[in-house]
N, C-alpha and C positions, 0 to 999 in steps of 0.2 A: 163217511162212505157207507153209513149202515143203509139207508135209505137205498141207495143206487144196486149197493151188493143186493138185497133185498128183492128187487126189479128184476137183475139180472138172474139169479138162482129159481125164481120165478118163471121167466121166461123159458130158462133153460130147461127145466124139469116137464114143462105141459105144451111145452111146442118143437121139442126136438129141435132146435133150429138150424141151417147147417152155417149159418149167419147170425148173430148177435151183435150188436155194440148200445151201449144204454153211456148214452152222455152227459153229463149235470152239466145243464148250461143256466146252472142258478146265478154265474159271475156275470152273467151280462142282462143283469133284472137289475133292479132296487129292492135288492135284500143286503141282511147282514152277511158279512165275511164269511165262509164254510157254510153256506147254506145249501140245502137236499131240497129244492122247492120247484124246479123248471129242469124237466129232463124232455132227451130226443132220443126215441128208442127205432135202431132202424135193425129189424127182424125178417130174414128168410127163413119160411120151412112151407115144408110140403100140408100142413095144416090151411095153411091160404086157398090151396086149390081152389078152384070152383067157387070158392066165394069174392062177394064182391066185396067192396075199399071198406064200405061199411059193416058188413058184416067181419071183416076183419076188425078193423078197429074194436067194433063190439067184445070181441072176443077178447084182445088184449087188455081192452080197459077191465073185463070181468076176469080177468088172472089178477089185476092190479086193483080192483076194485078197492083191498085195504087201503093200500099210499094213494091211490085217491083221494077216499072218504080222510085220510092222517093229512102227512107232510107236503103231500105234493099236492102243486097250486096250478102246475101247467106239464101238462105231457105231451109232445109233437110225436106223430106214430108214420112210421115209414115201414110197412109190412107189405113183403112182397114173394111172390111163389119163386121158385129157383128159376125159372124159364126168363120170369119177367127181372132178376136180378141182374141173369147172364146178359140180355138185352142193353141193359142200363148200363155194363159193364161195370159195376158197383157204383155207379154216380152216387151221391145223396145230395137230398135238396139243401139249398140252407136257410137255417131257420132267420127271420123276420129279425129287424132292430124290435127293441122292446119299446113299450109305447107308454111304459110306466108314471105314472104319476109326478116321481121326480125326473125323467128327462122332458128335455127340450123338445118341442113342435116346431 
């Protein structure tokens, strides 16, 4: 969990957020067992304002840019302003079957 703590202490400190969850959904990849390689980070703060999907995204990948560039192979980013959280009533989307190498077509 150094990877994921890592993520989230991250997030917490440069986006205030009043929402965080950072999920390692490395178990449903083709990785080894305990692997930190596929997270889904779904983040409210008031930081998103006025910015659009990709300017968000921007931003989070550049707080993450180290586990990026390290451990992590896949990051799914779900960042959204409080307005548009309250809306969704917390839905999150979910993430994709993996399309990995060793599974099935």
């Amino acid at each position: 969990m150094i990877v994921q703590k890592s993520i989230e202490e991250k997030l917490a400190s440069q986006l205030t957020p009043s929402y965080c969850q950072v999920m390692n959904e490395s178990h449903m990849h083709s990785v080894p067992a305990n692997s930190e390689t596929h997270f889904k980070v779904i983040v409210v703060s008031e930081e998103f304002d006025g910015k659009s999907r990709v300017a968000r995204h921007q931003l989070v990948n550049g707080i993450l840019a180290e586990e990026i560039a390290g451990p992590v192979h896949a990051l799914s980013i779900q960042a959204h302003t409080e307005e548009e959280w309250q809306k969704r009533a917390g839905a999150v989307l979910d993430s994709p079957d993996c399309m990995g190498a060793n599974k099935a077509t």
